[in-house]
N, C-alpha and C positions, 0 to 999 in steps of 0.2 A: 799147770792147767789154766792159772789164771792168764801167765801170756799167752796161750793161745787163742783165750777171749778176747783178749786184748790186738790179739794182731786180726781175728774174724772180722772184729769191728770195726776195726780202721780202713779193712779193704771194702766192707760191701758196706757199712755204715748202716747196718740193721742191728736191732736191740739182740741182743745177748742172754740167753735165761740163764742164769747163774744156778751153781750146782750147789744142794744141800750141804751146807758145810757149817763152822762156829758162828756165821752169821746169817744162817738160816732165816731165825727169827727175825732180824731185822728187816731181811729182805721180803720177805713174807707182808710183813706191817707195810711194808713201800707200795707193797701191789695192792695191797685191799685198799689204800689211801688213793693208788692210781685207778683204783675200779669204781671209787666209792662216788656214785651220783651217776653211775653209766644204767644203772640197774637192768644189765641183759638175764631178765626173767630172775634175777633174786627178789624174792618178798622181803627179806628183811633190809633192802637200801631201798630209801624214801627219797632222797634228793634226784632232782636231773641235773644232767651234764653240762658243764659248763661249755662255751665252746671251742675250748681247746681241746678240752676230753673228747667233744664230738668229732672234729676233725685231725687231732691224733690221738684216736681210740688204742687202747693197749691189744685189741685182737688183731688190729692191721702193720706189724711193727714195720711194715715198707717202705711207709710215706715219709721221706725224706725233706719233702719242700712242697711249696704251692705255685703255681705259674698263671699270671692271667693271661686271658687272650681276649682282646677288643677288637666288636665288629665294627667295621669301618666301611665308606661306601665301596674303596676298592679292595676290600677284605670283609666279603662277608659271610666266610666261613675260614674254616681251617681243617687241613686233610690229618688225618691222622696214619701213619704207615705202619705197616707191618714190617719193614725194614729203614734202617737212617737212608736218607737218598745219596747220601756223602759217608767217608770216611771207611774203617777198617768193617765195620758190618753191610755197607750199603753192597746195592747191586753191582757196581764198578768194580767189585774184586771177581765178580762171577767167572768171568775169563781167568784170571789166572787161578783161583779155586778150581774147575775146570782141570785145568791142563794139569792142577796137582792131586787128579783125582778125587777131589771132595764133591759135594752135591748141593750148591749155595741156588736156591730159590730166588728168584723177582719180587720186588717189593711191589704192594698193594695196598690199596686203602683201606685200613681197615673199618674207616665211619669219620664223620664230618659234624662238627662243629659248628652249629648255625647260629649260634649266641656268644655275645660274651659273658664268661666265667670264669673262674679260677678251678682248676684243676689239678689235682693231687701227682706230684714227681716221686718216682721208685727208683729212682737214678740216672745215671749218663752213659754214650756208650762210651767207649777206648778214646773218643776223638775230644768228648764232652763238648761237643757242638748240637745232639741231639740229647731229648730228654724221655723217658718211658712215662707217659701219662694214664690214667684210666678215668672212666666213667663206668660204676660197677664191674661188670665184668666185662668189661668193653675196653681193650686195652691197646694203643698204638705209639709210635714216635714220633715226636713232633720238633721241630727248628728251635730252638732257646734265641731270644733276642730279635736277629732277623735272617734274612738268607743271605748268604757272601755276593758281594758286588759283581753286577753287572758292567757290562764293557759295550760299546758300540758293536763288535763283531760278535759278539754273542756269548754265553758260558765257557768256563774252561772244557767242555766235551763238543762244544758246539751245535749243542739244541736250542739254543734262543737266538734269533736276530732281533735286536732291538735299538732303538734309537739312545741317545745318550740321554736323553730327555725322559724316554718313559722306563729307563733304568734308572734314573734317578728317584722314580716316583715310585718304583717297587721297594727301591731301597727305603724310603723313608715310611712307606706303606706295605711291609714287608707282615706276611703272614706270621710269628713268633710269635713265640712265647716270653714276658718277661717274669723273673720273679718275683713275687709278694710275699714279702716280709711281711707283711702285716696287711692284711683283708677284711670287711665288712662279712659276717657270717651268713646274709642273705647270697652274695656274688659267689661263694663256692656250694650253694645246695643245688641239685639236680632235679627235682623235680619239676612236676610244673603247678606247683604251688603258686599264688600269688601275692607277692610282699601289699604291704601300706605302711604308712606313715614309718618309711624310711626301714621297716622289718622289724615294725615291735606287733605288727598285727599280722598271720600268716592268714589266707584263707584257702580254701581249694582250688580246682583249676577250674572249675566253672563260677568262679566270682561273678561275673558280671552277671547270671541269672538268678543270682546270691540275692542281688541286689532289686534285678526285678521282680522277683519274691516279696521283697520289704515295698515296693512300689505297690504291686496289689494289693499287700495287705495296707498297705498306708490308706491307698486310695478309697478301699471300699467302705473302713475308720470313719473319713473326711464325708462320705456322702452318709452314712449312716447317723453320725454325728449331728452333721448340718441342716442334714437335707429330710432324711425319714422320721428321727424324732421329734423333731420339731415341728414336722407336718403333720404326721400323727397326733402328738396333743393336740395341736391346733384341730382337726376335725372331730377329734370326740368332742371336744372342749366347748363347739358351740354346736357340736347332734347331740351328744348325746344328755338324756332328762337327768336330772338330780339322783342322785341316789342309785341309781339304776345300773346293775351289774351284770356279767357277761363272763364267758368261758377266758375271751383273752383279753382284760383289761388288765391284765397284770405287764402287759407290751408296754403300757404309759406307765408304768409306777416306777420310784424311785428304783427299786428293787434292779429293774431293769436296766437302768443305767450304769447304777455300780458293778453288777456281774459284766454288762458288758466289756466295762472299762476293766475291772480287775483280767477278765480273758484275756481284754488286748495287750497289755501291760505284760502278762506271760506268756501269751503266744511270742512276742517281740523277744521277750528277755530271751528263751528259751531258742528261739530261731540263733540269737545270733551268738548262745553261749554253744548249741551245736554246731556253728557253721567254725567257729576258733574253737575248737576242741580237737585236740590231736586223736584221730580216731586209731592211734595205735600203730604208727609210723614204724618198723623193722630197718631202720637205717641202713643202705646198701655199702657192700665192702668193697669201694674202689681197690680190686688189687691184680692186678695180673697174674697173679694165683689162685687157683680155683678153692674155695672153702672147702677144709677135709669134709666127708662125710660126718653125719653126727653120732656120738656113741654115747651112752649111759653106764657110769659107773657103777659099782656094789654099793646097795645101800645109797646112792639117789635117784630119786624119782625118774620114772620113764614116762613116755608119754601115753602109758595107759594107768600109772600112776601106783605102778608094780614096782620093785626091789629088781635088781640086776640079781644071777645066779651066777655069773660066772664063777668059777674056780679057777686056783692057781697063781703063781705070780708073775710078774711082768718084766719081771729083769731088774727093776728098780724098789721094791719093797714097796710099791705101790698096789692097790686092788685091782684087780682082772678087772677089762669091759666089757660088754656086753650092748651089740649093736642094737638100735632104735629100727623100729621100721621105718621104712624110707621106701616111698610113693603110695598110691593106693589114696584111697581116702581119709582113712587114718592116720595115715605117715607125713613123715618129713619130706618135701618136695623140695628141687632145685631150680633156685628161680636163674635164668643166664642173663636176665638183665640187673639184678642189683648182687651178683654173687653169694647168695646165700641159700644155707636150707631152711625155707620156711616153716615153722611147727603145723600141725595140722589145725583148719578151721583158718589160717590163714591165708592169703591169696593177692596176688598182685594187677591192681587197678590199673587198667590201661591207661586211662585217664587221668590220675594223677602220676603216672609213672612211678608210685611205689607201691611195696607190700605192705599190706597193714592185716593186723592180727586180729584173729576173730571176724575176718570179713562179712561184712551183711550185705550192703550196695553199695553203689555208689549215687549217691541221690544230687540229680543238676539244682533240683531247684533248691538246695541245700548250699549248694557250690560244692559241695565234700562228700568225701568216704566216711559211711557209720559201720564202727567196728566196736571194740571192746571195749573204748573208751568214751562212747557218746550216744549208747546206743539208748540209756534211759533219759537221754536229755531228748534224741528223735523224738523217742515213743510218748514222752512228757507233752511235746510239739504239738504232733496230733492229736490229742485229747483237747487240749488248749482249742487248736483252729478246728478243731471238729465242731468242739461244742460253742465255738464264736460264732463259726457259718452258719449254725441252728439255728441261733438267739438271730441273729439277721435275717433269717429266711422267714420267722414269725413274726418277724415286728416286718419285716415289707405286706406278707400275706394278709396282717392287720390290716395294713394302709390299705392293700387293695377290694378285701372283702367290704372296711366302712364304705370305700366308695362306689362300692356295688350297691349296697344297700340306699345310700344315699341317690345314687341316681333312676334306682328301681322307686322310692317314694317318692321323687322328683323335687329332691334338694336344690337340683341346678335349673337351671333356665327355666323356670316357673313354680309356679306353688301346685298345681295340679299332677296327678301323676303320670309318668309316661307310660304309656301301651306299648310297650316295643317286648320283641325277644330276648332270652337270655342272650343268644352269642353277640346282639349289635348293643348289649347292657356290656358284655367283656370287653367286645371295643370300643366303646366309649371309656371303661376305666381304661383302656391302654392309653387311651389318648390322652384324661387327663391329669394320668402318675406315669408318663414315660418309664422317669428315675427309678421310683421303686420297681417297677417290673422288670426291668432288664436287671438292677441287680439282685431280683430273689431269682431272676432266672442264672444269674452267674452263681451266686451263692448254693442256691439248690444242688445245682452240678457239682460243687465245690464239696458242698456236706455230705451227696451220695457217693462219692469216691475215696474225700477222707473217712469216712465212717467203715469204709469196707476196708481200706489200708488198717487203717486201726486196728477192727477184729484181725486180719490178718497176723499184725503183729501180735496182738493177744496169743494167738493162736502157736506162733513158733514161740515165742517165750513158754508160754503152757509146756511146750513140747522140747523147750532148752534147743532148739532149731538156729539155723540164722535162713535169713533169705535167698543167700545161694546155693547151701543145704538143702532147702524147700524146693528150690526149683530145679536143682538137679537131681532132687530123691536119693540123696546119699543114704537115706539110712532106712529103704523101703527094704532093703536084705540085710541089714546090719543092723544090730544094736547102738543105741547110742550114749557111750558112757556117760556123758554129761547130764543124761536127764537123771535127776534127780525127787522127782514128783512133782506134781502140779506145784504145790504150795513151797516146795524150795526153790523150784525155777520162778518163782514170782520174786519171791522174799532174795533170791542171789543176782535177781535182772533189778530192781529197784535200789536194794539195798546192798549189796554188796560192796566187798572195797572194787575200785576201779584201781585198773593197772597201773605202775608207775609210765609215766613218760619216757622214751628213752631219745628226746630230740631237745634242744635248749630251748626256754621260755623266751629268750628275745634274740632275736636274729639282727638286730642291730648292734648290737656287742662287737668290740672287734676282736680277729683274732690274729693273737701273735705267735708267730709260727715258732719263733725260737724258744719261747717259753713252752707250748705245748709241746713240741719234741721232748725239750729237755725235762717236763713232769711225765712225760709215759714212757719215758727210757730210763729217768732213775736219775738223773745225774744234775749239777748245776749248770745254768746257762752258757753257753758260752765255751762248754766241754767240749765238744762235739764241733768235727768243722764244715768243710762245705760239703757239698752233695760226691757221691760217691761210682764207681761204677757199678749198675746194674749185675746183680748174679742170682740166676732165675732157679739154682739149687738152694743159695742161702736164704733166698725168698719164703719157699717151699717149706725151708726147713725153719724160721722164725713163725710162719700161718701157723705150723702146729704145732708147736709148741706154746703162742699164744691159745690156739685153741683149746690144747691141752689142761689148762689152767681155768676152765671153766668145766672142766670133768666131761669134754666130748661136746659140748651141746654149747652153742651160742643161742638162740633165741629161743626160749620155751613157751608156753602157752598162759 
């Protein structure tokens, strides 16, 4: 039995599940040390994954190799085919397949490449001049290196005419693939995350409104700071009489300045520990096999947190399954762009191009998706800038009411008082506190809208909800297992643990491909040789048996 693992391996050059036998146990110990820090939905592993485990995870055992592809001016994409364009698979045998009664299809594109990235190899065909690449579940073949040389008369079929000159230029500008041995772990992530300082800061994909975030809230700091408290003392300071008190003179007190300051201090922190917080990223399974469906075994949890019943045995002295529901809004869904079944409550962002778990939004002025991992650091946020915009809308109203009163007793332009109306006493304060009216007019807006968001939030927390729950009334006919009562959906949204991460803390790390193979296949470096031919049954047949190994279920709640 062993050489036939041994001869499986050699041809398709996928991990191998070894069969229960005297070294059971060892092997056993290998794979929890190869799982250990991936944490797909176990509570009891705390660490994340390094990034070799992330990019060869033990559920995808396919990924053979990494290939970059750089956009260039006269490359600035790359086709991915549904068939090699050359060799024993490409379209050119269709004629003689054809004549020998087989049924060989036209190759097509199957999706394009508008970035450079590095991209995960499942193998080569017969010719090993093309490579099978994926983006989740987006799988095509692409040129290794570059494309065979061009000639003055044209290709060997005779579809190109070209100069010798601007053959020369495709050749050295050649659409390929080469390989990375070794890669920066920001250049192979797909999403449209946005690296900094070189991929030790990940943010979302609206970063740059991230940022004009931090700009408003900077700016309105700097006038409030400079410009309103300052002016405000100064006009009590020589109106108003000794001793003499008032509903809001607590606007000029110390008091005021430190709450301000401690808000802004937290609104800031909390803006930007939400915006790098991994809102619970489901890392997509490059594989050109589709994820089996999910199943739950006897005795663990389901996803309504029930016991499997099945009866009977399996062939193998293992417990019977018992299938998960899958779609619906309590079930498991299949997402077709990152190849997996999402658990339920999860959902995949358009906008960042992944799934993340426990979806709630995706908020721009965030730059990020809040999910199950950032969702008390949101709701911390707005408490924070709710109650900042408040404290700023009082101390402008201060400034503007003293100077109502001031220029109804006729503080300004004489000592006598003026006879005018109210509304030409409001214009006259517009005219002379521009600053603060426009911004308690911004602010105002600012606190009437946070303050409703806030309750809001209040509101589905109370109700163990998320936001896109709320809005599409998932649970207006349905029960919702998760609530739990007012007072533990409080106590489970505040305090609860937060999920582990299942993505690498710095993305500047490098990664070495031949070391991560050779830790999620079990073996020493250097065992294992080069890339192998493509075989879309022993594909098949490695996905579940990896999936296997996690009792049916890769990503749980």
């Amino acid at each position: 039995m062993n050489g036939v693992d041994s001869e499986a391996n050699e041809t398709t050059g996928l991990i191998i599940i070894p069969n229960k036998d005297q070294n059971d146990d060892t092997n056993e110990k290998k794979t929890l040390n190869i799982w250990e820090g991936l944490s797909l939905g176990r509570k009891e592993e705390k660490s994340r994954p390094t990034v070799e485990q992330f990019y060869f995870p033990p559920i995808n055992p396919t990924i053979q190799a990494y290939y970059r592809f750089t956009v260039t001016p006269l490359t600035p994409f790359a086709a991915l085919h549904t068939r090699p364009l050359d060799g024993p698979m490409s379209a050119a045998q269709e004629d003689h397949s054809k004549s020998s009664g087989n049924s060989v299809h036209s190759s097509t594109v199957s999706g394009l490449l508008r970035r450079s990235a590095v991209l995960p190899s499942h193998g080569t065909d017969p010719s090993g001049r093309w490579i099978l690449v994926s983006v989740g579940a987006r799988s095509g073949w692409a040129r290794k290196n570059q494309f065979a040389p061009f000639t003055k008369s044209g290709t060997s079929d005779g579809s190109f005419d070209l100069s010798q000159q601007d053959s020369q230029r495709l050749e050295n500008n050649s659409v390929g693939f080469t390989l990375a041995e070794k890669f920066q772990a920001k250049d192979g992530w797909m999403g449209n995350q946005v690296f900094l300082l070189n991929g030790k800061l990940m943010f979302g994909s609206d970063a740059p409104l991230f940022f004009f975030t931090n700009f408003l809230i900077g700016l309105g700091l700097v006038l409030h700071f400079a410009v309103i408290l300052p002016h405000l003392y100064h006009l009590e300071r020589i109106n108003q009489e000794p001793h003499t008190q008032n509903s809001l003179q607590w606007t000029t007190h110390s008091i005021t300045i430190f709450t301000t300051f401690i808000l802004a201090i937290m609104t800031i922190a909390l803006l930007w520990v939400c915006a790098l917080t991994d809102p619970g990223i489901l890392p997509p399974i490059s594989c050109p096999v589709k994820i089996p469906v999910p199943t739950a075994h006897k005795g663990s949890s389901s996803q309504n947190g029930q016991e499997g019943d099945g009866g009977g045995d399996n062939g193998h002295g293992s417990q019977s399954t018992q299938s998960v529901q899958i779609g619906g809004p309590l079930g498991y869904r299949y997402c077709s762009t990152c190849n997996i079944f999402r658990p339920p409550r999860a959902k995949h962002c358009n906008s960042c191009n992944v799934c993340v778990s426990k979806f709630d939004h995706h908020c721009p002025w965030m730059g990020n998706c809040i999910g199950s991992r950032n969702h008390r650091y949101f709701f911390g946020f707005l408490l924070c800038v709710t109650s900042l915009t408040i404290v700023v809308t009082l101390t402008c109203i201060r400034i503007f009411i003293q100077t109502f009163r001031d220029l109804e007793l006729g503080e300004f332009g004489g000592s006598e008082r003026e006879n005018h109306t109210v509304s030409h006493l409001i214009y006259r304060c517009i005219q002379s506190e521009p600053t603060a009216v426009v911004l308690s007019f911004f602010t105002l807006l600012c606190a009437w809208s946070l303050t409703s968001l806030t309750c809001f939030h209040g509101l589905i927390i109370s109700l163990a909800q998320t936001t896109n729950e709320r809005v599409r009334g998932v649970y207006e006919a349905l029960e919702n297992p998760a609530n739990k009562g007012c007072i533990r959906n409080w106590f489970d949204a505040l305090f609860g643990e937060i999920p582990q991460s299942r993505i690498p803390r710095d993305f500047s790390e490098i990664v070495d491909c031949q070391r991560g193979r050779a830790n999620r296949d079990g073996c020493e470096q250097g065992e294992f040789g080069t890339e192998t031919m493509y075989n879309s049954i022993q594909a098949a047949d490695a996905v579940s048996a990896a999936v296997a190994k996690l009792n049916g279920i890769v990503y749980t709640e």
